[in-house]
MIDRENTOR-397767 format. One record per residue: x, y, z of N, C-alpha, C in turn. Coordinates in steps of 0.02 Angstrom, whole numbers, padded with zeros to 5 digits, always signed. Example, Ala and Ser with C-alpha at 12.3 -4.5 7.8 and 13.67 -1.06 7.14 Angstrom:
% MIDRENTOR-397767
+00660-00284+00390+00615-00225+00390+00660-00165+00390/+00642-00112+00354+00684-00053+00357+00645+00002+00394/
***
This chain:
% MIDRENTOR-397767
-05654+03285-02098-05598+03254-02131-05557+03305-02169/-05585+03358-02199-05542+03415-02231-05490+03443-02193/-05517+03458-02119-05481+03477-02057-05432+03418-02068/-05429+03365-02048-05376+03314-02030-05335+03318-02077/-05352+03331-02168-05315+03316-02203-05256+03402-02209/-05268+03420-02183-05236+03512-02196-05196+03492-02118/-05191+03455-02082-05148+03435-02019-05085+03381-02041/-05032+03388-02041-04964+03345-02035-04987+03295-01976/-04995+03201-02022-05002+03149-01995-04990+03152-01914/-04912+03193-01909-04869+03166-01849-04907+03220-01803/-04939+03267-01813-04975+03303-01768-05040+03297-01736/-05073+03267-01777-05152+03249-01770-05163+03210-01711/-05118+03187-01682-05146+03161-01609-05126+03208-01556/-05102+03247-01573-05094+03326-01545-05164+03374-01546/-05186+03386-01585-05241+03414-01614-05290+03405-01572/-05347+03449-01571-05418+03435-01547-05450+03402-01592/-05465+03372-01630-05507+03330-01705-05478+03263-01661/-05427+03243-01602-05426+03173-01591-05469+03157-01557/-05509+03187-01523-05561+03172-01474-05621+03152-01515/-05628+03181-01565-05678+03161-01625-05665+03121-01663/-05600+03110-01670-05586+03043-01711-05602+02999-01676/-05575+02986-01597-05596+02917-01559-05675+02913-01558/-05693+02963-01532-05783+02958-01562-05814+02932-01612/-05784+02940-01656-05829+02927-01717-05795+02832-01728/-05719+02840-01720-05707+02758-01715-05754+02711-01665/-05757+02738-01617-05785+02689-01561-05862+02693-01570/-05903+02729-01618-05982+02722-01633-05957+02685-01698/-05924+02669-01747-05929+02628-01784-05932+02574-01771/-05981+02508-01816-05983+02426-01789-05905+02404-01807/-05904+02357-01792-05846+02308-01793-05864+02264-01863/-05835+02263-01936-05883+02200-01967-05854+02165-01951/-05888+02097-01938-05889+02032-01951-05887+01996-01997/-05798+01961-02000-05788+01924-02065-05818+01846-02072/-05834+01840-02118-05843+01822-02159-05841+01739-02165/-05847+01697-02189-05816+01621-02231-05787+01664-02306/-05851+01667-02327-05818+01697-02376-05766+01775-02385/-05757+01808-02351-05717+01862-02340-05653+01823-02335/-05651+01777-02301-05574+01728-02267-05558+01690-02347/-05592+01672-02381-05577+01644-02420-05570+01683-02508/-05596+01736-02500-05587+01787-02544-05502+01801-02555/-05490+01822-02469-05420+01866-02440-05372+01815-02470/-05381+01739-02452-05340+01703-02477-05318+01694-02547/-05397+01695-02574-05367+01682-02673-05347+01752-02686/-05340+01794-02654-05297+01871-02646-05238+01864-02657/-05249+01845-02598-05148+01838-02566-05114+01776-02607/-05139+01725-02645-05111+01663-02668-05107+01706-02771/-05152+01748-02775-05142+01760-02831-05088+01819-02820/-05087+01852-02787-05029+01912-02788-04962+01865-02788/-04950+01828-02736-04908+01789-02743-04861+01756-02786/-04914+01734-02827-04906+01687-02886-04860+01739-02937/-04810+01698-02980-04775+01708-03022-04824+01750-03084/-04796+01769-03130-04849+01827-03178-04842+01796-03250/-04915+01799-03266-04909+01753-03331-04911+01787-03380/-04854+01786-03443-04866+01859-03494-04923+01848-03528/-04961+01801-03546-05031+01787-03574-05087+01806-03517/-05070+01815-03477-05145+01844-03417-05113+01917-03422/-05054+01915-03423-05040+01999-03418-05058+02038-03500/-05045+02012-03542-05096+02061-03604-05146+02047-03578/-05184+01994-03573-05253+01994-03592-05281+02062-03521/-05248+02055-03479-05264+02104-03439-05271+02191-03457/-05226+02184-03495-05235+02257-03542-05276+02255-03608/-05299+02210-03614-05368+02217-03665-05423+02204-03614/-05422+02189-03521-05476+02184-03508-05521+02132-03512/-05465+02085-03527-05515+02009-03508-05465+01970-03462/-05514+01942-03410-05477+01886-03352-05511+01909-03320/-05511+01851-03247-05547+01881-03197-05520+01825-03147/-05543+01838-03079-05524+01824-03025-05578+01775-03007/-05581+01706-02982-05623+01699-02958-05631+01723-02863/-05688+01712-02865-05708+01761-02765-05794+01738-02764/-05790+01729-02690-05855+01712-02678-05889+01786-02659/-05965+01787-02674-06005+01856-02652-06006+01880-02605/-05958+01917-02567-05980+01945-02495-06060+02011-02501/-06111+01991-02452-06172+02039-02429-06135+02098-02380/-06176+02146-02423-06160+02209-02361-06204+02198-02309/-06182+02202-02236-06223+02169-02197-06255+02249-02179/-06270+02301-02209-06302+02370-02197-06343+02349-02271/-06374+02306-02298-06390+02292-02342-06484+02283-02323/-06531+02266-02367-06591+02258-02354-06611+02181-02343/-06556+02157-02402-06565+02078-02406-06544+02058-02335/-06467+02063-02322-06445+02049-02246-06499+02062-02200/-06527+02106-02199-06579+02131-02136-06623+02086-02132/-06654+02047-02189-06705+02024-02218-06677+01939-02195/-06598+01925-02217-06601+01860-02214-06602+01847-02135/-06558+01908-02086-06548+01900-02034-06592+01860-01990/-06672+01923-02008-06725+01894-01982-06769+01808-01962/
***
């Protein structure tokens, strides 16, 4: 990656490092989303959305509020391996 990053974007598929890039993409898994990933993305996208409240926006700079989101498992996880089973 040091290599790639010392290469101009528009060149790198020029380069020899692309043959290793498709390599290393095509041995990576694919993840698999989610219920909850789909429904995370959404209270995402519905809160970005949303108009800005100046009372969530201090409290945000003192660091209180929060988002609600359901728990996504890393599925490279022990538990996942474990529930898989």
């Amino acid at each position: 990656m040091s290599q790639a990053n010392k290469i101009n974007m528009r060149d790198l598929p020029k380069t020899e490092l692309k043959n290793s890039m498709e390599r290393i993409h095509g041995v990576l898994p694919k993840r698999q989303i989610t219920d909850n990933m789909l429904r995370n993305r959404d209270l995402y996208k519905t809160y970005m959305k949303s108009p800005i409240n100046p009372l969530s926006l201090y409290q945000c700079f003192d660091g209180v509020g929060q988002l609600s989101s359901a728990p996504v498992a890393d599925p490279t996880s022990d538990q996942a391996v474990a529930a898989s089973k």
